[in-house]
C-alpha positions as CSV (number, residue, x, y, z in Angstrom):
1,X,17.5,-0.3,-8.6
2,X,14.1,-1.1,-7.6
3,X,14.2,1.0,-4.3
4,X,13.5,4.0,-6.0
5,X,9.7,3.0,-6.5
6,X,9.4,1.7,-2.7
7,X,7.2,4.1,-0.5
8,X,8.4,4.3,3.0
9,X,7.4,6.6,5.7
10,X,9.5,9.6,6.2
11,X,12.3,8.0,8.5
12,X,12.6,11.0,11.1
13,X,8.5,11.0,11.8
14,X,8.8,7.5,12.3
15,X,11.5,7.6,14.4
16,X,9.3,10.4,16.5
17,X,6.6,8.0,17.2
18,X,8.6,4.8,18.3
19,X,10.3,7.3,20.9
20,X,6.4,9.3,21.8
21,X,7.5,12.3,21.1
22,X,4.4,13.5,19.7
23,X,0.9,14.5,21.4
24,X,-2.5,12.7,20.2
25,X,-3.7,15.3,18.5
26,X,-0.3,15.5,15.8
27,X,-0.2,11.6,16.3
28,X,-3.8,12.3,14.8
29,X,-2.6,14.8,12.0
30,X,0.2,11.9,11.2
31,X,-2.7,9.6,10.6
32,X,-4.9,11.3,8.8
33,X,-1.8,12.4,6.6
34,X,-0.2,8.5,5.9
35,X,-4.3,7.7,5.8
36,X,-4.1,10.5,2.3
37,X,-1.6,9.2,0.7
38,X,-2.3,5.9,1.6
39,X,-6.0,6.1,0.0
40,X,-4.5,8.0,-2.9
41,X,-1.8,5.4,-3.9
42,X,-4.8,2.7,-3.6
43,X,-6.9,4.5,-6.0
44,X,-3.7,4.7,-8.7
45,X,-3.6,1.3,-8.5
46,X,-6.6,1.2,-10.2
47,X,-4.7,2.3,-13.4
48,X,-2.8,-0.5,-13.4
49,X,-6.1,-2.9,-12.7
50,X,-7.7,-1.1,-15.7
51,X,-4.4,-1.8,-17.9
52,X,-4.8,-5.8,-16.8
53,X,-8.1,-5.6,-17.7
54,X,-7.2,-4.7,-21.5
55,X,-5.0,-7.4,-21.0
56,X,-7.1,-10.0,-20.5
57,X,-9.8,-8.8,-23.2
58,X,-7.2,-9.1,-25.7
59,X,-6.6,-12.6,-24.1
60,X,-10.5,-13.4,-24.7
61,X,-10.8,-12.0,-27.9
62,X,-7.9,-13.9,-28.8
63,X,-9.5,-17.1,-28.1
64,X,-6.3,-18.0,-25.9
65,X,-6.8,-21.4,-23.1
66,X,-8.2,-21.3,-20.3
67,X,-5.1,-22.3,-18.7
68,X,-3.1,-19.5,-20.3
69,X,-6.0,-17.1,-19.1
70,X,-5.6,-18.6,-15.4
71,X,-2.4,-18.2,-15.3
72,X,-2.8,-14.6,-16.6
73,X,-5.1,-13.8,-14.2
74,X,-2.7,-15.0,-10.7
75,X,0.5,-13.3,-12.4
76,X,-1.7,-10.3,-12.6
77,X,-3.1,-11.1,-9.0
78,X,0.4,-11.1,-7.8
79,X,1.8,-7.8,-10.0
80,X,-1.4,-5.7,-8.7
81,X,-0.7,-7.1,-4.9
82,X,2.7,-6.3,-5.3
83,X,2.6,-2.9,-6.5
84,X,-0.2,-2.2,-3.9
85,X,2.2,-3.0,-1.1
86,X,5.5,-1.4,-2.0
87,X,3.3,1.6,-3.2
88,X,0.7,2.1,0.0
89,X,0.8,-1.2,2.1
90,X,4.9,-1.0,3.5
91,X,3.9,2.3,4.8
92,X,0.7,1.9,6.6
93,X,2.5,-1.3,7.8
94,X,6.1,0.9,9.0
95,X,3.2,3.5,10.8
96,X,1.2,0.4,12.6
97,X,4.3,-0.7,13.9
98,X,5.9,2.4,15.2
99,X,2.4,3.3,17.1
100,X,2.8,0.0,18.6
101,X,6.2,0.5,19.9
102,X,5.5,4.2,20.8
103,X,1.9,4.4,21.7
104,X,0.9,0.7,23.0
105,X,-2.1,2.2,24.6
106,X,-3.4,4.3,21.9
107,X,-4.4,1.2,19.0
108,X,-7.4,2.8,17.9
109,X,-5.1,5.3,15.8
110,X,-3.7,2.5,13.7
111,X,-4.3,2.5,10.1
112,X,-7.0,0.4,8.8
């Protein structure tokens, strides 16, 4: 049920690069591609870092505990670290793994 909202690289590309099929210079265009999407899936996150935000003025203005507010703050921690990762991180990780395996020698490619 929840795979639907999972990014993953497209399976075939990936496929390409753990077997080098590709030159450096579409290796590159790969890169800069995943390094788009990647970049653009960070900065929607930011939605859901503004939404916590509201969150936790409510929280304030509602003179809530500090420990209630703590807590607040790590489930929200973990929800925005979550959502990051099945959104942008799994497929810079899938990419940094299939250069390894296909292109050992060619590291400085790897997503940042």
């Amino acid at each position: 049920m929840i795979g639907w909202c999972i990014a993953r690289m497209d399976e075939s590309v990936r496929r390409g690069i753990i077997e080098g099929r590709y030159s450096e210079m579409e290796l590159e265009g790969i890169r800069c591609g995943l390094q788009r999407q990647v970049e653009e899936r960070t900065k929607a996150s930011g939605a859901i870092l503004g939404l916590f935000a509201a969150f936790d003025v409510m929280l304030v203005m509602s003179k809530t505990s500090p420990f209630v507010f703590a807590a607040m703050l790590i489930v929200e921690g973990l929800a925005l670290y979550a959502a990051w990762y099945l959104q942008a991180g799994r497929m810079k990780r899938q990419y940094n793994d299939a250069l390894k395996r296909g292109y050992p020698g060619l590291e400085r490619l790897r997503l940042g």
